[in-house]
C-alpha positions as CSV (number, residue, x, y, z in Angstrom):
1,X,83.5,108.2,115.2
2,X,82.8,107.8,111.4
3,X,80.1,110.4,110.1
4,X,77.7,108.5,108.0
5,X,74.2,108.9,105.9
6,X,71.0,107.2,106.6
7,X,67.7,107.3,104.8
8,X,64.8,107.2,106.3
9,X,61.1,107.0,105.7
10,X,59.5,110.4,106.8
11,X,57.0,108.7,109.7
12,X,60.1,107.2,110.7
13,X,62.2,110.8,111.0
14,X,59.0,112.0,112.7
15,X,58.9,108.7,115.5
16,X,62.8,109.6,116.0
17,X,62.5,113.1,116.3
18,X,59.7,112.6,118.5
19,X,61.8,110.1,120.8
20,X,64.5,112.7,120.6
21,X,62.5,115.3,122.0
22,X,61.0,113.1,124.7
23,X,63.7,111.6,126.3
24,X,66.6,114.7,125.7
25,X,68.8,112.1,123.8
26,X,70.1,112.8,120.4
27,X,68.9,111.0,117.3
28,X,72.6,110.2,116.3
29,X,72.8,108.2,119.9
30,X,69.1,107.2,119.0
31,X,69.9,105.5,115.9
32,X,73.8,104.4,117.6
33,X,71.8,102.6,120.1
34,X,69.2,100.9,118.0
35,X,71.9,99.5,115.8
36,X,73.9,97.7,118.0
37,X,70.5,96.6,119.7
38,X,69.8,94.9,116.5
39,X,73.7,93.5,115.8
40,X,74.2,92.5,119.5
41,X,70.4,90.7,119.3
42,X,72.3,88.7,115.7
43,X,71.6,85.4,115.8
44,X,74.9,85.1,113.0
45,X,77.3,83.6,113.9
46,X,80.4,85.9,115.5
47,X,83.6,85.5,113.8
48,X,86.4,86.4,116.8
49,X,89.3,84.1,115.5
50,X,92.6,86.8,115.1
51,X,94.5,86.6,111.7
52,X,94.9,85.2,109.8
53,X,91.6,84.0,109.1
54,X,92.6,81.4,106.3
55,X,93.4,77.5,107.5
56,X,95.9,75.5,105.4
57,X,94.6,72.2,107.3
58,X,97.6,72.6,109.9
59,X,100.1,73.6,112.2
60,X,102.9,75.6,110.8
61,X,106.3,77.2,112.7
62,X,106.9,81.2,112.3
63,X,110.0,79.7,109.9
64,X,107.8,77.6,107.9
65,X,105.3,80.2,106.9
66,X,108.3,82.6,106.4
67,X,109.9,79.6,103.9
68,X,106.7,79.4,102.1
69,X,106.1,82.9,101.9
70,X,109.5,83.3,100.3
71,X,109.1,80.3,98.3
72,X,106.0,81.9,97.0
73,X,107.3,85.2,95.8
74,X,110.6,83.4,94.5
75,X,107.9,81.4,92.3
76,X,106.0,84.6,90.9
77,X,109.4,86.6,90.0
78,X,110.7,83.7,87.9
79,X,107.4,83.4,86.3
80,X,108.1,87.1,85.1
């Protein structure tokens, strides 16, 4: 897990701590579960495509890309 701040209001630390107390669950698991409540509830739009994320309108072979990558960084060092 990542360790992170959050701010909040004091009536809202009081609610939570409240909560906390009353059901014997942490306020970090608290605060875990009412954030992914609130992203799994998103109504944005989920992005799941794998990279590369960028199109270049179609298809290309392993050997292509690998041509216009080299081509690419052929272009840059001449430039230099």
């Amino acid at each position: 897990m990542i360790k992170t701040t959050v701010y909040l209001p004091e009536d809202l630390e009081v609610r939570l701590d409240a909560e906390a107390a009353a059901t014997g669950v942490s306020k970090a698991e608290l605060i875990r579960r009412g954030i992914t409540m609130l992203l799994d509830s998103s109504d944005r739009p989920k992005d799941d495509r794998p990279l590369p994320v960028f199109r270049s309108g179609r298809s290309r072979s392993a050997q292509e890309m690998d041509d216009a990558v080299y081509d690419h960084i052929k272009s840059r060092a001449a430039r230099r």
